[in-house]
N, CA, C and O atoms as a Tripos MOL2 file, in Angstrom:
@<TRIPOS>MOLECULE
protein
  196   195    49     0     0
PROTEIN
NO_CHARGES

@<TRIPOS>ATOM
      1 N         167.6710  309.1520  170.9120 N.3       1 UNK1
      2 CA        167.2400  310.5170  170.7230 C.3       1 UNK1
      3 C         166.7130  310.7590  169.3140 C.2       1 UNK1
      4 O         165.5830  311.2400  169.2300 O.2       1 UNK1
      5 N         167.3680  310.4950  168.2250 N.am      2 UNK2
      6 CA        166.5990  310.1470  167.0210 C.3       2 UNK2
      7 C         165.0000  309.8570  167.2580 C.2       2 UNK2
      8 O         164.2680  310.8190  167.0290 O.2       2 UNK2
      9 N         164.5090  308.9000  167.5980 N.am      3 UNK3
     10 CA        163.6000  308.7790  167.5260 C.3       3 UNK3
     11 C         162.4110  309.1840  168.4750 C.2       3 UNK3
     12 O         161.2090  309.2790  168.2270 O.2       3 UNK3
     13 N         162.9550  309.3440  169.3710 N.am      4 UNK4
     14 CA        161.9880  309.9890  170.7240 C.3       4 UNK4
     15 C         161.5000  311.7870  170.6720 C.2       4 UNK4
     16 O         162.2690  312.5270  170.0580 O.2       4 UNK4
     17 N         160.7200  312.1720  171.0740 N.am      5 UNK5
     18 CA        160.5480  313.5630  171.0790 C.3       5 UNK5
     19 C         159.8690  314.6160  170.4780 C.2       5 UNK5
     20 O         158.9530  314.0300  169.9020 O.2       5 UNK5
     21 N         159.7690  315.5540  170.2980 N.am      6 UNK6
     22 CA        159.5290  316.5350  169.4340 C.3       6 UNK6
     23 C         160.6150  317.3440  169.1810 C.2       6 UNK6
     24 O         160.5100  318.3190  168.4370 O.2       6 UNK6
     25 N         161.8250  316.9890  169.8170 N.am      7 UNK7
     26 CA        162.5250  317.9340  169.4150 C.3       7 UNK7
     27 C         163.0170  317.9280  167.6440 C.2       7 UNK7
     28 O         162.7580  316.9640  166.9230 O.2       7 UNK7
     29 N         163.6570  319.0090  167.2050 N.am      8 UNK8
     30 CA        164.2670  319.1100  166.0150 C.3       8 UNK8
     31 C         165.8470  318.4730  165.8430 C.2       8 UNK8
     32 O         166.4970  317.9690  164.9270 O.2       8 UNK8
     33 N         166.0100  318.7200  166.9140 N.am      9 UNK9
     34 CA        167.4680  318.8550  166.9140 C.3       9 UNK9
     35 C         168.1890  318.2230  168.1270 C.2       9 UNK9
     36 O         167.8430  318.3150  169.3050 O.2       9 UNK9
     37 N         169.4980  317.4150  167.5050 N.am     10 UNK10
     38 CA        170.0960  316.4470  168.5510 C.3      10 UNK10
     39 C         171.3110  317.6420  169.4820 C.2      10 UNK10
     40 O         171.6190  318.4720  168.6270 O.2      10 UNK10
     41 N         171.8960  317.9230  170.5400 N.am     11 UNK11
     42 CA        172.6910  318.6040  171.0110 C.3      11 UNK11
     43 C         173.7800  317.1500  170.9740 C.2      11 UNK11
     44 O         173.4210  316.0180  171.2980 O.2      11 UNK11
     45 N         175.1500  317.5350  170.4990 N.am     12 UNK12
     46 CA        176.4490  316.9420  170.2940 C.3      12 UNK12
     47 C         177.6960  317.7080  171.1720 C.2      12 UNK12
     48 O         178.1650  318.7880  170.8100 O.2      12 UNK12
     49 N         177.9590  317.2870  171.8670 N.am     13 UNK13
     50 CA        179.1620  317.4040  172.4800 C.3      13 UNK13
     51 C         180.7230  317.6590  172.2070 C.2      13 UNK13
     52 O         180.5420  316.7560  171.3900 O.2      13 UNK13
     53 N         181.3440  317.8160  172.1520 N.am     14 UNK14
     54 CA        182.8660  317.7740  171.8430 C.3      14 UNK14
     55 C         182.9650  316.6960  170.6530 C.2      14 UNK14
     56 O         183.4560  315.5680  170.7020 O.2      14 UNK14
     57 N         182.3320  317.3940  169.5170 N.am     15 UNK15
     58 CA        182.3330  316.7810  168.1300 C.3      15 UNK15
     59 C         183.7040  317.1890  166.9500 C.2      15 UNK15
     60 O         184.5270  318.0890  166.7890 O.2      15 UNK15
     61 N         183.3080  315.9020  166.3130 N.am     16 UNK16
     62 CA        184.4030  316.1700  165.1770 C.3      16 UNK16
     63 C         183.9070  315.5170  164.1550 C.2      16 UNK16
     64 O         183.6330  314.3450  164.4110 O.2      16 UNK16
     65 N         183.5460  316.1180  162.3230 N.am     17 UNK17
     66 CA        182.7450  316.0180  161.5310 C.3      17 UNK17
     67 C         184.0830  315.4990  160.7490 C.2      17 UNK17
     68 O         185.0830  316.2050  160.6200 O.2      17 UNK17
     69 N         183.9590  314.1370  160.2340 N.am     18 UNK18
     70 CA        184.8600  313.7020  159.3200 C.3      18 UNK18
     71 C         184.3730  313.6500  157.5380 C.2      18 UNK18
     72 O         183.2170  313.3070  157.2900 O.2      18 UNK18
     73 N         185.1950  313.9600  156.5320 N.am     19 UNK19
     74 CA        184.8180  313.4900  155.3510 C.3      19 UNK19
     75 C         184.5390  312.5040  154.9030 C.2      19 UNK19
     76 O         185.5230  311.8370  155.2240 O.2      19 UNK19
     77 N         183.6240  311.5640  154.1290 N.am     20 UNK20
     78 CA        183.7260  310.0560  154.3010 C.3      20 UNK20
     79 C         184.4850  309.9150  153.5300 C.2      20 UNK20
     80 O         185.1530  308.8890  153.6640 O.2      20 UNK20
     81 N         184.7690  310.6860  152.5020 N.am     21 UNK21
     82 CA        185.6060  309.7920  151.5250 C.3      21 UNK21
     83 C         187.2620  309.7960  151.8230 C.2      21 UNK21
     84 O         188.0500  308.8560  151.7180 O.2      21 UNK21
     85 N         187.4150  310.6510  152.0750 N.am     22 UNK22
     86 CA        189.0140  311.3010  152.8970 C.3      22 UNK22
     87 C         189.3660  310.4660  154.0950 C.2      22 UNK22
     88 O         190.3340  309.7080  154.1600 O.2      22 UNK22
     89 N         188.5040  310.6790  155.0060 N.am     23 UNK23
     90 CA        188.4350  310.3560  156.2500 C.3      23 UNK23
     91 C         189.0110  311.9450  156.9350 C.2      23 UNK23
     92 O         189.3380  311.7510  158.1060 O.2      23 UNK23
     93 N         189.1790  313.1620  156.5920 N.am     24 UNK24
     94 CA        190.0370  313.9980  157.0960 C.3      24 UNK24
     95 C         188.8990  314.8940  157.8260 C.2      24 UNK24
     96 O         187.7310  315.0050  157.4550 O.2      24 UNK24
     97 N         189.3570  315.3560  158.6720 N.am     25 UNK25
     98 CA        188.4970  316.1090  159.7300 C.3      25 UNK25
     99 C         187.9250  317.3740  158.6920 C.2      25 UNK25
    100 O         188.5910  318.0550  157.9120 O.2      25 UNK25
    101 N         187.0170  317.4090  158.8660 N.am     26 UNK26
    102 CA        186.1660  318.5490  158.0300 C.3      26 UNK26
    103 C         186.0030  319.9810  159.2980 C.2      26 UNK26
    104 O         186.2450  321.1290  158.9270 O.2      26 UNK26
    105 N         185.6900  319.7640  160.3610 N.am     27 UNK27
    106 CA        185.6380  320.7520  161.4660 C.3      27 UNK27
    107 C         185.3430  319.9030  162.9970 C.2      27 UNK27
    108 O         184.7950  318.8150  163.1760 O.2      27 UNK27
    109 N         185.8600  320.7440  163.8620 N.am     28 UNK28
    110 CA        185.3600  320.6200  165.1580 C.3      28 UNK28
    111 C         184.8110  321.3500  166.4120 C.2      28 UNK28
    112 O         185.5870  322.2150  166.8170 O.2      28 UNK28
    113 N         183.6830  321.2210  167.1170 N.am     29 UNK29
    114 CA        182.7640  321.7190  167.7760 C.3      29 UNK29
    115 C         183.0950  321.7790  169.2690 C.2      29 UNK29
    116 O         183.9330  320.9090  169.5030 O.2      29 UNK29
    117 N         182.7830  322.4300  170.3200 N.am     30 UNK30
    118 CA        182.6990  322.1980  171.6790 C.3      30 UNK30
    119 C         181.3190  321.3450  171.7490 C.2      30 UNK30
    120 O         180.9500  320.2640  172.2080 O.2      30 UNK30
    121 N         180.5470  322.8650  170.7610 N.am     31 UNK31
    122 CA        178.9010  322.0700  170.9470 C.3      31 UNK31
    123 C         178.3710  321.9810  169.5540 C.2      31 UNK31
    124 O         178.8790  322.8790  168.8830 O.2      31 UNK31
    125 N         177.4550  321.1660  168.7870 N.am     32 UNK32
    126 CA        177.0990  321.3690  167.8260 C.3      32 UNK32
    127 C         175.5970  320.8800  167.8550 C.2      32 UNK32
    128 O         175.3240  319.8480  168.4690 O.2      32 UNK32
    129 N         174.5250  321.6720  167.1370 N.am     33 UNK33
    130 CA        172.7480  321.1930  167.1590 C.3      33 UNK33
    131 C         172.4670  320.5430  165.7430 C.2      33 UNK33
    132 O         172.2070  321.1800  164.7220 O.2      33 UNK33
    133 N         172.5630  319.1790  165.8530 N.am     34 UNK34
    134 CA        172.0030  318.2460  164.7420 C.3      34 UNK34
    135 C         170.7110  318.5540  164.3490 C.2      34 UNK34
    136 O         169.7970  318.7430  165.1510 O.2      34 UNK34
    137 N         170.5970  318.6140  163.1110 N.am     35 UNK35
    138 CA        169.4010  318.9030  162.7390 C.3      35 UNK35
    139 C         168.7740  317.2740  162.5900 C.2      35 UNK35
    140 O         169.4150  316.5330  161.8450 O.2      35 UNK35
    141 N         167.8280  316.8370  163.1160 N.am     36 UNK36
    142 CA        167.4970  315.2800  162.7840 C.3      36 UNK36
    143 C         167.1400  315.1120  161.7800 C.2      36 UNK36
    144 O         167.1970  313.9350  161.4230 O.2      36 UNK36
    145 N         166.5610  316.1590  160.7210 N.am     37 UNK37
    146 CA        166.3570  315.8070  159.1960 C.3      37 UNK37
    147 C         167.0020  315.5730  158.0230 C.2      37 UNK37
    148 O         166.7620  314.9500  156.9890 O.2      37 UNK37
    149 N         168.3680  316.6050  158.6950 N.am     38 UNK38
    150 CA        169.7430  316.4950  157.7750 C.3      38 UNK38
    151 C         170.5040  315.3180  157.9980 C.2      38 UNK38
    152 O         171.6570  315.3510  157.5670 O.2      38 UNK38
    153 N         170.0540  314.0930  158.6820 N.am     39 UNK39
    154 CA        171.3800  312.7810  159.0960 C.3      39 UNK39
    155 C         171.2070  312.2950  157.9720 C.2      39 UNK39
    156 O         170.1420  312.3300  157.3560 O.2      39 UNK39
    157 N         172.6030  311.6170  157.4600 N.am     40 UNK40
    158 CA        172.5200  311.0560  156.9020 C.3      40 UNK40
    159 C         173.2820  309.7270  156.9520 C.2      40 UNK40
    160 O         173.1450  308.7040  156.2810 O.2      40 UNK40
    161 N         174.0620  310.0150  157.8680 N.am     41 UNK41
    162 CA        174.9980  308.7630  158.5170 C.3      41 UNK41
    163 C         175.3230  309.1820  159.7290 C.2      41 UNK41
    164 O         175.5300  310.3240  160.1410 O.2      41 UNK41
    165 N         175.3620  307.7770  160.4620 N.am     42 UNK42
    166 CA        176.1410  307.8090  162.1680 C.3      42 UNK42
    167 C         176.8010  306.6440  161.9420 C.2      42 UNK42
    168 O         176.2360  305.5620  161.7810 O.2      42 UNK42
    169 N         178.1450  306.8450  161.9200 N.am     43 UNK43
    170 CA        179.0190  305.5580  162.0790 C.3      43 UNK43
    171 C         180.3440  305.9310  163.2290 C.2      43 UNK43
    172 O         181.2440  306.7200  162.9420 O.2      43 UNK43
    173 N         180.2770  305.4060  164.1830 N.am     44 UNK44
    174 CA        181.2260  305.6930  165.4680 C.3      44 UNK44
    175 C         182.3880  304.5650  165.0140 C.2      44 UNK44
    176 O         183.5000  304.7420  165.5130 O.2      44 UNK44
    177 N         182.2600  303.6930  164.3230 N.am     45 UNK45
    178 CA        183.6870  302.9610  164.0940 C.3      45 UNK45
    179 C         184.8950  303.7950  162.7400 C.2      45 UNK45
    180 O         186.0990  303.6110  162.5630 O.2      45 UNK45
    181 N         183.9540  304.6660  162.0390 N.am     46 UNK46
    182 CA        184.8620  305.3180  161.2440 C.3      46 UNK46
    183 C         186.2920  306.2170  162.0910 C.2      46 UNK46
    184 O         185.9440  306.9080  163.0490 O.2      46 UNK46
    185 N         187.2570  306.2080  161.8750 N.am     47 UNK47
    186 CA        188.2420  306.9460  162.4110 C.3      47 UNK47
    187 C         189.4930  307.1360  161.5200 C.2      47 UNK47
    188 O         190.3100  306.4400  160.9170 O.2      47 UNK47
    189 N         189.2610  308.2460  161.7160 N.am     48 UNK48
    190 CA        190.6030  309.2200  160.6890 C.3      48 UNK48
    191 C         192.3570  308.3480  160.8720 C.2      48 UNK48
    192 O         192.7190  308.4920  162.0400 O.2      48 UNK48
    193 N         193.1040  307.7870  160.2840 N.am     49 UNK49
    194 CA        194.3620  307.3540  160.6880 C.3      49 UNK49
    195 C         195.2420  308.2510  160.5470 C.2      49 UNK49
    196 O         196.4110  308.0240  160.8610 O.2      49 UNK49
@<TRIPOS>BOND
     1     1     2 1
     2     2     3 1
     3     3     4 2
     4     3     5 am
     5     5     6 1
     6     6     7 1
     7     7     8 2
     8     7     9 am
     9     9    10 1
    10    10    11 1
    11    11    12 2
    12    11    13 am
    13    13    14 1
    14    14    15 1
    15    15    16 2
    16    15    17 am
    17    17    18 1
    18    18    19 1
    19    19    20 2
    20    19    21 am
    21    21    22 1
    22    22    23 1
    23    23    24 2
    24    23    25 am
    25    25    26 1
    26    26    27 1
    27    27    28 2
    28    27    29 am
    29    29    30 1
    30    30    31 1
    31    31    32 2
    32    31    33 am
    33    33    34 1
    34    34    35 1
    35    35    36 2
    36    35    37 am
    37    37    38 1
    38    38    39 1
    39    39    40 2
    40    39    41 am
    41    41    42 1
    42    42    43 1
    43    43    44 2
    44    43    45 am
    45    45    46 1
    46    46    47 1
    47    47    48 2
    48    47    49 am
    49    49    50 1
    50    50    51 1
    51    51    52 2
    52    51    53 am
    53    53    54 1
    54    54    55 1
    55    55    56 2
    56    55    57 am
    57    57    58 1
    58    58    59 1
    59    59    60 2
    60    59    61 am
    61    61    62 1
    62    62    63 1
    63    63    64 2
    64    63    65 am
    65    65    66 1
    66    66    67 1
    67    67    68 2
    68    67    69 am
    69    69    70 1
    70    70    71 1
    71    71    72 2
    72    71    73 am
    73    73    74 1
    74    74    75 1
    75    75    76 2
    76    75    77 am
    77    77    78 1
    78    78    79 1
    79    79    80 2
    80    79    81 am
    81    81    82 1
    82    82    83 1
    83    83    84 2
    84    83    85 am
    85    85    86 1
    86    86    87 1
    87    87    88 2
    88    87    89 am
    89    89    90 1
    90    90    91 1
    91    91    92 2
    92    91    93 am
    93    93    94 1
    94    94    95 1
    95    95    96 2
    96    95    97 am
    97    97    98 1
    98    98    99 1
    99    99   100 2
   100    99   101 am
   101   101   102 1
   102   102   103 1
   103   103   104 2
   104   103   105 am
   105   105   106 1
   106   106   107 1
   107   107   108 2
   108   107   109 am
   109   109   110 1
   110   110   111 1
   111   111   112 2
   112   111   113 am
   113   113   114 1
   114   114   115 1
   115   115   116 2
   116   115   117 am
   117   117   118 1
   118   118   119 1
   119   119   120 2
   120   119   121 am
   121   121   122 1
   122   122   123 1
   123   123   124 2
   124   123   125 am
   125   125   126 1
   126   126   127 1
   127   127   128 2
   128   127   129 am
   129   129   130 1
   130   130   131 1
   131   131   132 2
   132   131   133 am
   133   133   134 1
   134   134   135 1
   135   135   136 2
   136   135   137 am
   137   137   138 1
   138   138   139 1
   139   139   140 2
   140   139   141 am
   141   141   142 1
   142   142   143 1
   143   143   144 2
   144   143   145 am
   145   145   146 1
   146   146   147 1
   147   147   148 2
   148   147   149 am
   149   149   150 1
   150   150   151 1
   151   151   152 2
   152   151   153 am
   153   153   154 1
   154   154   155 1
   155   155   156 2
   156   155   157 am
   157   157   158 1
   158   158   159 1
   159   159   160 2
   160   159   161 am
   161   161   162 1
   162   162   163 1
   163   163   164 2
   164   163   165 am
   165   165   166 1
   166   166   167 1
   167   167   168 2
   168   167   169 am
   169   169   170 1
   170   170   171 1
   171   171   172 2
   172   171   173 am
   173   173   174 1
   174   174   175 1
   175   175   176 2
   176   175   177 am
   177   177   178 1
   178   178   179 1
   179   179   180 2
   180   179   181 am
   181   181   182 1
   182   182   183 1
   183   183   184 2
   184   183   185 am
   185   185   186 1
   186   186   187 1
   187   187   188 2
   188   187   189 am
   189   189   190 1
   190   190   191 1
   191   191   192 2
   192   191   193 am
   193   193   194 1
   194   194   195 1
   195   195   196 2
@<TRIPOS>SUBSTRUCTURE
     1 UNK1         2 RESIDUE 1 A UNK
     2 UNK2         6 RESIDUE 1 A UNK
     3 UNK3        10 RESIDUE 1 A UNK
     4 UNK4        14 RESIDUE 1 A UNK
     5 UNK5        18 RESIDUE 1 A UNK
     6 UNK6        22 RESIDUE 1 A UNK
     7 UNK7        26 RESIDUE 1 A UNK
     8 UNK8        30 RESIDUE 1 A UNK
     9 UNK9        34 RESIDUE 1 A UNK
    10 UNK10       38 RESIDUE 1 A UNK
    11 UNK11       42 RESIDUE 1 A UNK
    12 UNK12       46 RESIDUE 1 A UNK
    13 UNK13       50 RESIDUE 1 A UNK
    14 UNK14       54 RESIDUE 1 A UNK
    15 UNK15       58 RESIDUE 1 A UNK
    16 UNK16       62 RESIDUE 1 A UNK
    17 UNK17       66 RESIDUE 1 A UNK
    18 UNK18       70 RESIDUE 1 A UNK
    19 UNK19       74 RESIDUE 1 A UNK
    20 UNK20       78 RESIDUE 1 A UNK
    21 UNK21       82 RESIDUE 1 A UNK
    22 UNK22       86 RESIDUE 1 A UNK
    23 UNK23       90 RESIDUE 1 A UNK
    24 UNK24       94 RESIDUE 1 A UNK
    25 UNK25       98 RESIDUE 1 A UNK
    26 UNK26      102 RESIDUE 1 A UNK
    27 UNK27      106 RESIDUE 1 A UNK
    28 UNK28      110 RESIDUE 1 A UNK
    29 UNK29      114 RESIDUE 1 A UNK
    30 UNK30      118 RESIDUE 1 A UNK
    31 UNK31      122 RESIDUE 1 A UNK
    32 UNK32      126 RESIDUE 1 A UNK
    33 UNK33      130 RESIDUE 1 A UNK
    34 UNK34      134 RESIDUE 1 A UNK
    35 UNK35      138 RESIDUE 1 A UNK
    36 UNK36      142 RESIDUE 1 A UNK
    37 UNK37      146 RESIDUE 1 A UNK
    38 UNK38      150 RESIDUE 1 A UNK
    39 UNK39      154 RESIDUE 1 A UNK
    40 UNK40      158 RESIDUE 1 A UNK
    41 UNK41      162 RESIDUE 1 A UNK
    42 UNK42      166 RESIDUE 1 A UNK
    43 UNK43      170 RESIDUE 1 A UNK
    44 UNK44      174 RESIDUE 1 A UNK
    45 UNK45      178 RESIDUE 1 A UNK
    46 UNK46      182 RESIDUE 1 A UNK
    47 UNK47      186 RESIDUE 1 A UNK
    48 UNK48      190 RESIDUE 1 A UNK
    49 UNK49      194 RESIDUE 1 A UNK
């Protein structure tokens, strides 16, 4: 989805925005609209202990 489209914006699901440096949950979403210009990281192996 990144790269395909015209859209602006990614739709996210039952999200949860972690700190990188903390690892501590910063907030969580039912739904949240990614802006594709604002990414600056996607890492799915990071996880809060």
């Amino acid at each position: 989805m990144l790269n395909e489209g015209e859209e602006s914006f990614i739709p996210v699901i039952d999200s949860k925005v972690f700190c990188l440096v903390t690892g501590n949950v910063l907030f969580e979403s039912e739904f949240l609209a990614v802006n594709k210009q604002h990414l600056i990281l996607i890492a799915d192996h990071l996880v809060a202990q």
